[in-house]
N, CA, C and O of each residue as an XYZ file, in Angstrom:
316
protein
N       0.848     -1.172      0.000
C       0.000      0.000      0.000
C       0.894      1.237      0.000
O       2.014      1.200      0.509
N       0.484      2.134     -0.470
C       1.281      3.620     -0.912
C       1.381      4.576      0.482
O       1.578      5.789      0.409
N       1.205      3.801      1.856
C       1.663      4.936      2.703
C       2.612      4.885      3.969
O       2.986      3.806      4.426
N       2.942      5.963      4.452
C       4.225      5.793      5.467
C       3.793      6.261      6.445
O       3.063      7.252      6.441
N       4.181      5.601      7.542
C       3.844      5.869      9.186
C       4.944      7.187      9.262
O       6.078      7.017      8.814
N       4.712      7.964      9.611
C       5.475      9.414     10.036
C       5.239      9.890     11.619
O       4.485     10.816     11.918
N       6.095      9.015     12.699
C       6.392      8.965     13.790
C       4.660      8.354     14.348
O       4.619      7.124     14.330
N       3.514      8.924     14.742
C       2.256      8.348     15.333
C       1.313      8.941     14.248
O       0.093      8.891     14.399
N       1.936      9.550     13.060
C       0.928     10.170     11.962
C       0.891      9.375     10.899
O       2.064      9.117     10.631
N      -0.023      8.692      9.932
C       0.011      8.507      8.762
C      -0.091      9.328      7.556
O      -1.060     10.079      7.455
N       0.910      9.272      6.501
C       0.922      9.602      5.822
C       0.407      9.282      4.518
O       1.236      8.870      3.706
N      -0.717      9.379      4.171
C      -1.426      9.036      2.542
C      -1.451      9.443      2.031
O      -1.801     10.606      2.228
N      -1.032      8.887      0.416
C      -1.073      9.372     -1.518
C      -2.304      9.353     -1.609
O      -2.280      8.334     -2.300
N      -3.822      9.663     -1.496
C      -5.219      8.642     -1.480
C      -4.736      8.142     -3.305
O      -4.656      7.008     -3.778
N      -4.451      9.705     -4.080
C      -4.386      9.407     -5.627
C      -3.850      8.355     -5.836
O      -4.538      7.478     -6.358
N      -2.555      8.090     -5.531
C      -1.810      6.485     -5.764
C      -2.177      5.503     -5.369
O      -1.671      4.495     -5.864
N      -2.857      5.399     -4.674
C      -3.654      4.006     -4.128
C      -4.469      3.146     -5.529
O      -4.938      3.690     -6.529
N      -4.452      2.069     -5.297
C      -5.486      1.372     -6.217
C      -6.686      1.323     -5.822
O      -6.889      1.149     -4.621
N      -7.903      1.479     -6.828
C      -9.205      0.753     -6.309
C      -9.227     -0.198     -5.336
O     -10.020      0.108     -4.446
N      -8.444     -1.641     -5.087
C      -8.359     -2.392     -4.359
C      -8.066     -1.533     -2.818
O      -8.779     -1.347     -1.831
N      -6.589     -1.115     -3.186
C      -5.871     -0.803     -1.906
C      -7.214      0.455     -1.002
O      -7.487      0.643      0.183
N      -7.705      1.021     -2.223
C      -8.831      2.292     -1.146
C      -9.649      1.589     -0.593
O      -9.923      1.813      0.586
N     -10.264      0.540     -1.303
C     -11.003     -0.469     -0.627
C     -10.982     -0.821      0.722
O     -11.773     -0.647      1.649
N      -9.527     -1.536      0.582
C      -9.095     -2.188      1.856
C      -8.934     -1.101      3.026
O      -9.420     -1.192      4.153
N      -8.121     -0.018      2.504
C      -8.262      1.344      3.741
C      -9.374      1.326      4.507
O      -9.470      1.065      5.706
N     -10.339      1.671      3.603
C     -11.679      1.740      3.851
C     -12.320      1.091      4.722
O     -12.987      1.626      5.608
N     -12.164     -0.337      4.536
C     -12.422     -1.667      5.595
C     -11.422     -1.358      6.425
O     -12.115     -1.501      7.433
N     -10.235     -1.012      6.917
C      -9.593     -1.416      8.191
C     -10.273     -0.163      9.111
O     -10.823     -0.342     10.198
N     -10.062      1.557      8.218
C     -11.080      2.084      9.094
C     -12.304      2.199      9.846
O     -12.449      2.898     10.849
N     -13.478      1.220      9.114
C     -14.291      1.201      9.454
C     -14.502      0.182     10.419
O     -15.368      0.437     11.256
N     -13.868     -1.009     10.513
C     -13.009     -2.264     11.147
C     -12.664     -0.761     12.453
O     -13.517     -0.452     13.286
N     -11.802     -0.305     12.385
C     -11.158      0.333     13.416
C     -12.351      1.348     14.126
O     -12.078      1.639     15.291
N     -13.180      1.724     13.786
C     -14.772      2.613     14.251
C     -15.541      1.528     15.297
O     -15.883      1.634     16.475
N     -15.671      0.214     14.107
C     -16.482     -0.116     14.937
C     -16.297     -1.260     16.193
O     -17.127     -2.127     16.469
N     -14.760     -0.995     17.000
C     -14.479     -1.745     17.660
C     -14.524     -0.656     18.741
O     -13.658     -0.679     19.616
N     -15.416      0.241     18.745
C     -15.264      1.877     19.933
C     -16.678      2.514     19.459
O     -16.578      3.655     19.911
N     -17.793      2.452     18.885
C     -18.849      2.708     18.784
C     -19.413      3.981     19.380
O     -19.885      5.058     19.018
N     -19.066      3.176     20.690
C     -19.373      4.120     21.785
C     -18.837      5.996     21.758
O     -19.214      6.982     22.393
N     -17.558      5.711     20.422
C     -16.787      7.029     20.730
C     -16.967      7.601     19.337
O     -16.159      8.428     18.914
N     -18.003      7.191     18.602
C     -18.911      8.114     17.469
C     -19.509      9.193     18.400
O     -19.932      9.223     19.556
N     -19.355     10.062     17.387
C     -20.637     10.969     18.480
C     -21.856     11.085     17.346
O     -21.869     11.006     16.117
N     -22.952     11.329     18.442
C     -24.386     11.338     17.188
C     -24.448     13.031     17.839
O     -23.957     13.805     18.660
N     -25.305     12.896     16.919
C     -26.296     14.310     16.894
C     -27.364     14.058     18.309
O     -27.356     13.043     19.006
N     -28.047     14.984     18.457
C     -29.493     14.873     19.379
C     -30.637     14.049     18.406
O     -31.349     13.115     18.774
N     -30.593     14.707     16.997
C     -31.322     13.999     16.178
C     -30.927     12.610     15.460
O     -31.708     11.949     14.777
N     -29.781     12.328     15.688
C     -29.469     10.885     15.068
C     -29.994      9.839     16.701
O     -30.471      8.704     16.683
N     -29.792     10.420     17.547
C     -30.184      9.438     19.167
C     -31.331      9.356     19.480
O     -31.748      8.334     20.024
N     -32.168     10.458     19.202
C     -33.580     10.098     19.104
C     -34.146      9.474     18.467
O     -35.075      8.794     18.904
N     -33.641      9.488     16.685
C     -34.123      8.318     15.801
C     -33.997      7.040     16.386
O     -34.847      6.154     16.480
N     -32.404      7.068     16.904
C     -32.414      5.233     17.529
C     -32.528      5.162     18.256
O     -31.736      4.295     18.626
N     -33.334      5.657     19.434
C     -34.797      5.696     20.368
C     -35.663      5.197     19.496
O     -35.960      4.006     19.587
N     -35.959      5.619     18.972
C     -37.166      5.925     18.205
C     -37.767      4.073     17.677
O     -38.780      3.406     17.892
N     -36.225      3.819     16.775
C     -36.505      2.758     16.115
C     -36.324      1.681     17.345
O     -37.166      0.787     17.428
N     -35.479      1.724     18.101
C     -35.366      0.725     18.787
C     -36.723      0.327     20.049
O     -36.965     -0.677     20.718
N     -37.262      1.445     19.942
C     -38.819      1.338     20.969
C     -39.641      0.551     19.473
O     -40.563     -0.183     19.829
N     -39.514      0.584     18.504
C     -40.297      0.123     17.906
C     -40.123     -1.049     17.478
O     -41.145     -1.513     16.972
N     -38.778     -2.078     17.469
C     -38.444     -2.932     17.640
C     -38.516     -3.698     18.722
O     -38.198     -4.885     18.653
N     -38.929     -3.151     19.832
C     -38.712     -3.973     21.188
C     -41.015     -4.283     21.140
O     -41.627     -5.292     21.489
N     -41.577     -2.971     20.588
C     -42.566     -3.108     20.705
C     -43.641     -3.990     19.840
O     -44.786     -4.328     20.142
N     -42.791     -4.272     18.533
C     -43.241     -4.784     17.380
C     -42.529     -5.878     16.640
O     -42.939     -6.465     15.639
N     -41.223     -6.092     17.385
C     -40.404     -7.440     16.989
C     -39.631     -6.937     15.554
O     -39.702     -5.960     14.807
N     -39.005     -7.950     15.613
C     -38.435     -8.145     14.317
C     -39.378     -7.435     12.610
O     -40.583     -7.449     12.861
N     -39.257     -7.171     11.891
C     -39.871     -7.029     10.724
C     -38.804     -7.008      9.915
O     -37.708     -6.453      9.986
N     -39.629     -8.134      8.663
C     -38.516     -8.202      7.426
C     -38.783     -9.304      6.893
O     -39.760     -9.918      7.323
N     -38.266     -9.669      6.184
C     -37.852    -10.949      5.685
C     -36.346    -11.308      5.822
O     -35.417    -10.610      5.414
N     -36.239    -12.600      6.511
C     -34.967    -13.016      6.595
C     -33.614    -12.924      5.344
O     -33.947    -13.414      4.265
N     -32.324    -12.416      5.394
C     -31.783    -12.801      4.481
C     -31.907    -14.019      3.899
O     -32.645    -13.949      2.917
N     -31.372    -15.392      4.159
C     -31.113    -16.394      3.985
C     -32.732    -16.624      2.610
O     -32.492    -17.042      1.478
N     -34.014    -16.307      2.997
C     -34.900    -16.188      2.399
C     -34.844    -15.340      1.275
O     -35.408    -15.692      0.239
N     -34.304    -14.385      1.334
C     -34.634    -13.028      0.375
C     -32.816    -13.692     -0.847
O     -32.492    -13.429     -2.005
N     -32.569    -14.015     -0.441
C     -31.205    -15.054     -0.957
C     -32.014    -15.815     -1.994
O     -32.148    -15.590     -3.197
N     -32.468    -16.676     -1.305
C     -33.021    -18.046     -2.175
C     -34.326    -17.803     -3.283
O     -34.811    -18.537     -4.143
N     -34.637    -16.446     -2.839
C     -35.758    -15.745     -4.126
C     -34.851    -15.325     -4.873
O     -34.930    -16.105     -5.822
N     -33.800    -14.418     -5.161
C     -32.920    -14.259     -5.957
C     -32.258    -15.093     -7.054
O     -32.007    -14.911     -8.246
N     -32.005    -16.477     -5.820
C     -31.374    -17.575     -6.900
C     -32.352    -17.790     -7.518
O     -32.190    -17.362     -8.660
N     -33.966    -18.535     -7.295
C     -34.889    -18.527     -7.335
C     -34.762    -18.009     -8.965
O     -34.566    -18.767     -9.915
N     -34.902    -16.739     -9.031
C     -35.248    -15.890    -10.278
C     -33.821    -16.349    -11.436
O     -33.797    -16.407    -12.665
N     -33.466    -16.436    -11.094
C     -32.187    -16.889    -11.952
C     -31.826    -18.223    -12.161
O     -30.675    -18.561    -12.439
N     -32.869    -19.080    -12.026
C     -32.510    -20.099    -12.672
C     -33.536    -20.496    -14.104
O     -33.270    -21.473    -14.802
């Protein structure tokens, strides 16, 4: 990958990177977010939404259709 650790700073080309390599950045950062969750910060209005949804999940269960299901309609159509 196209970048250099510069003492506790990283240093990134983003331009020189490959499609692949931005990819992978991409995944270790987000890999690296969501092992600390807790240290996103939301808005007032992003915490109330997930109030919001999560009272409506606890009150109304699950809704959806399962992946594993919504999978096998797919193959389903393609054969």
């Amino acid at each position: 990958m196209s970048y250099t650790k510069c003492m506790s700073n990283w240093t990134i080309k983003i331009e020189q990177l490959s499609a692949t390599e931005k990819l992978g950045l991409l995944e270790e950062l987000w890999d690296s977010l969501a092992r600390t969750p807790e240290a996103i910060p939301m808005t007032a209005a992003q915490r109330d939404e997930l109030d919001r949804r999560l009272d409506d999940l606890e009150r109304e269960g699950p809704i959806g259709i399962p992946w594993k299901e919504v999978l096998d309609r797919i193959q389903g159509r393609a054969e």
